[in-house]
C-alpha positions in Angstrom: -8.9 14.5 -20.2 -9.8 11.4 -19.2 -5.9 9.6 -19.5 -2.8 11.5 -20.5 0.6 11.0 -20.6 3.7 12.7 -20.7 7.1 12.4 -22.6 9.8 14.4 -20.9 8.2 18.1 -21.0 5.7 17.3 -23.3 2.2 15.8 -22.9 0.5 14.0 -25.3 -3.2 13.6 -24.6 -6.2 11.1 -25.4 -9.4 12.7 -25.0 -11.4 9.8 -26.0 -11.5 5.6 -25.8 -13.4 2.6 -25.1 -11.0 1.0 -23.0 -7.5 0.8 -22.3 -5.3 -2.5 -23.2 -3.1 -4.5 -21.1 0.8 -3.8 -21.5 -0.3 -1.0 -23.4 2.7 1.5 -22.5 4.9 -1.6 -21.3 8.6 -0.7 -21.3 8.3 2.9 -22.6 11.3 4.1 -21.0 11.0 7.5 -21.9 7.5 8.1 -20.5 7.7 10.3 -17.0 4.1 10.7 -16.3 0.8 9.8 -16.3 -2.8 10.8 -15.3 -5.6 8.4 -15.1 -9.3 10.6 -15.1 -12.8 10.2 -13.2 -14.4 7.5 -15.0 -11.4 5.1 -15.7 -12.7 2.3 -13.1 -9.3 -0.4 -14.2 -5.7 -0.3 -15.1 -5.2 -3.4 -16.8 -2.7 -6.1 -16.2 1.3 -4.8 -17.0 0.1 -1.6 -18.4 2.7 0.6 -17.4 5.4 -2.1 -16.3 8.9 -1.3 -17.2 8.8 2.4 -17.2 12.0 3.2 -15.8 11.7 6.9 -15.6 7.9 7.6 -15.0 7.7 9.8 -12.2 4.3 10.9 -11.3 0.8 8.9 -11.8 -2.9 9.3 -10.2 -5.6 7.5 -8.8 -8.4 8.7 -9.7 -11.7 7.9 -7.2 -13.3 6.0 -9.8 -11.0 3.3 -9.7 -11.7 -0.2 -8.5 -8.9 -2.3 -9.9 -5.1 -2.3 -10.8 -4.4 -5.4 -12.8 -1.1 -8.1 -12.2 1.9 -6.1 -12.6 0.4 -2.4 -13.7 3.1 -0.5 -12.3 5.6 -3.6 -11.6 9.7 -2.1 -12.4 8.7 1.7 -12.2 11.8 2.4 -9.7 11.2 6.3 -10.2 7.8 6.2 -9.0 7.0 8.8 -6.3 3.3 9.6 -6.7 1.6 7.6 -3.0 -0.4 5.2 -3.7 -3.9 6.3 -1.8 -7.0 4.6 -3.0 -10.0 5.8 -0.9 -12.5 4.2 -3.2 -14.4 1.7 -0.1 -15.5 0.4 -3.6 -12.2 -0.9 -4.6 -12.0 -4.6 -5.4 -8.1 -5.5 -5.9 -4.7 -4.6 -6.5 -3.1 -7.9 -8.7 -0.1 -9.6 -8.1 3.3 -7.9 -8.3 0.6 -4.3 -9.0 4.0 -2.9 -7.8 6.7 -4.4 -7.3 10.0 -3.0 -7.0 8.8 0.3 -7.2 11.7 1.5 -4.5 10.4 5.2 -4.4 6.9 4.8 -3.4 6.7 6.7 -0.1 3.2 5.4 1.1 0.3 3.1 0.8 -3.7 4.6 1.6 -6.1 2.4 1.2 -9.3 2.4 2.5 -11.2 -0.5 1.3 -12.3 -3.4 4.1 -13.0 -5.5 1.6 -9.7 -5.5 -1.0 -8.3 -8.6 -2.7 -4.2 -7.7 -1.9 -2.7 -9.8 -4.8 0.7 -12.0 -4.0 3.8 -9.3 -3.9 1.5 -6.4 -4.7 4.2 -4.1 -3.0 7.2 -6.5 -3.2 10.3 -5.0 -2.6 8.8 -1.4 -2.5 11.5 -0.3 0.1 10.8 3.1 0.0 7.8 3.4 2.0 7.4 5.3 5.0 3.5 5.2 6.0 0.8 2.9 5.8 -2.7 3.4 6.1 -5.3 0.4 6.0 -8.6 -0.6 6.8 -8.9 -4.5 6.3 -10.9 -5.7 9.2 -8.0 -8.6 9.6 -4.9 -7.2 9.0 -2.9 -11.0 8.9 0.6 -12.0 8.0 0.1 -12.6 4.9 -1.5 -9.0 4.0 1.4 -7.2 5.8 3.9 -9.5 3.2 1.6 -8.4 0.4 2.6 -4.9 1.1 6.0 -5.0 1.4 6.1 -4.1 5.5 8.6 -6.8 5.8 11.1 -5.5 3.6 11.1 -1.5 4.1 14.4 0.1 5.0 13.3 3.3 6.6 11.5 3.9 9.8 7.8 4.0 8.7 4.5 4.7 10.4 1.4 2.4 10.7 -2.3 3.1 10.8 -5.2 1.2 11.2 -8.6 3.2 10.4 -11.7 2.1 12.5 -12.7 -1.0 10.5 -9.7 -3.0 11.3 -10.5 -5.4 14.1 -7.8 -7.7 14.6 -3.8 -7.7 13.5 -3.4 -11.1 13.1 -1.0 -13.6 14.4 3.1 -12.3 13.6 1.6 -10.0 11.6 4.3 -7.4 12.2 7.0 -9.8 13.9 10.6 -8.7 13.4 9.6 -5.5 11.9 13.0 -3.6 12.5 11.7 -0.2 11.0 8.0 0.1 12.3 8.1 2.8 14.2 4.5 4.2 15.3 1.5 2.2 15.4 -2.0 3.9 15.5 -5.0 1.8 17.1 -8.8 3.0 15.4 -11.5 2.7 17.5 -12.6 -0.8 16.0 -9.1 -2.5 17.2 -10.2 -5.2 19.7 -7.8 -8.2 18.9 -3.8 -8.4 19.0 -3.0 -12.0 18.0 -0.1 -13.9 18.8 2.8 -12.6 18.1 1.5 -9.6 16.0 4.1 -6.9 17.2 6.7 -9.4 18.8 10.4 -8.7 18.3 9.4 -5.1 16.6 12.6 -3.6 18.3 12.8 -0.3 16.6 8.7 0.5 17.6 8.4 3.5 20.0 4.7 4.3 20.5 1.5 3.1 20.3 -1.7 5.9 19.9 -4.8 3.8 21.4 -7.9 5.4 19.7 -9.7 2.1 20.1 -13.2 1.9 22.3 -13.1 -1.5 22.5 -11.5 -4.0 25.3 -8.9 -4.7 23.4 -7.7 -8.3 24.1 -3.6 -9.1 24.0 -2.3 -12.4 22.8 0.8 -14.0 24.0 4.3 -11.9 22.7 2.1 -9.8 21.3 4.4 -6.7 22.0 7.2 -9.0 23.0 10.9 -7.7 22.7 10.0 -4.3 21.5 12.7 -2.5 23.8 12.4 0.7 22.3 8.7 0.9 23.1 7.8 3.9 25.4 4.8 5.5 24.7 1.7 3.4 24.9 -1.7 6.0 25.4 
């Protein structure tokens, strides 16, 4: 099937549609999981939002957008969110938000529109994997990094070039940071004052060049190869 969804232990199925509406399952508290097929290319805007108990969801490789608020006040959510469509246009604002069991964030587009608190408040998440050529402030806000409570894991695939200035600063959880070979710039600031960050893999082949503080303050830093 191309979209299903399931109530409790049973799973109602749609074999067939033109499209799917926004707020179309909004605040169906009952609903625990969903499955999105090959050939559904957008979620629409606050389609799922409010589903207080859905568990488990996919991202199908087909997909290019998730609309404003899509999965915005699922707290049960567990399912990673890993887009590896380089196709993939944008996630929308508050996509979601205060989804505090997310464990992780894949996405592999260079060329994504991050929407304004896409990831806001999504606590939960222990790994990040991106591949925006600048990875600046305002992207790391848009997904959360700020705000996560447990120690959590960064990598940067070979497209990113620069993390931009205080990208990172105060990060008290980052923990690992993983270079790709693209890496050449660490702005001002990027890493400073990240005092729970222990090592640093450097798979870059480029002369990387260090800005000011850029790993200032990180006292638990031991491992840089």
């Amino acid at each position: 099937p191309i979209f299903s969804v399931g109530v409790y232990n049973e799973t109602n199925t749609i074999e067939k549609h033109k499209a799917l509406g926004k707020s179309a399952f909004t605040y169906c508290s009952s609903l625990t999981s969903v499955t999105f097929g090959e050939g559904i290319k957008e979620i629409p805007n606050h389609f799922l939002q409010g589903c207080t108990l859905l568990k488990e969801t996919t991202f199908p490789n087909s997909l290019i957008k998730l609309g404003e608020a899509a999965f915005a006040d699922c707290p049960a959510l567990e399912t990673p969110v890993v887009l590896e469509n380089p196709s993939f246009v944008a996630i929308g604002e508050d996509c979601f938000a205060r989804c505090v069991s997310i464990p992780e964030i894949k996405i592999l587009s260079s060329s994504l529109d991050l929407g304004s608190g896409a990831f806001l408040q999504c606590t939960g998440i222990t790994k990040l994997t991106v591949a925006f050529p600048e990875l600046t402030e305002a992207k790391a806000s848009n997904l959360g990094a700020p705000k996560y409570k447990n120690p959590w894991d960064l990598i940067l695939m070979d497209s990113v070039v620069t993390v931009g200035n205080k990208a990172f600063k105060n990060n008290d959880k980052l923990k690992t940071v993983s270079f790709g070979k693209g890496v050449s710039m660490l702005d001002t600031n990027c890493f400073d004052d990240c005092d729970a960050l222990e090592t640093i893999t450097n798979n870059s082949t480029q002369n990387i060049v260090y800005g000011d503080y850029s790993f200032n303050s990180c006292g638990a830093l031991n491992t840089f190869n």
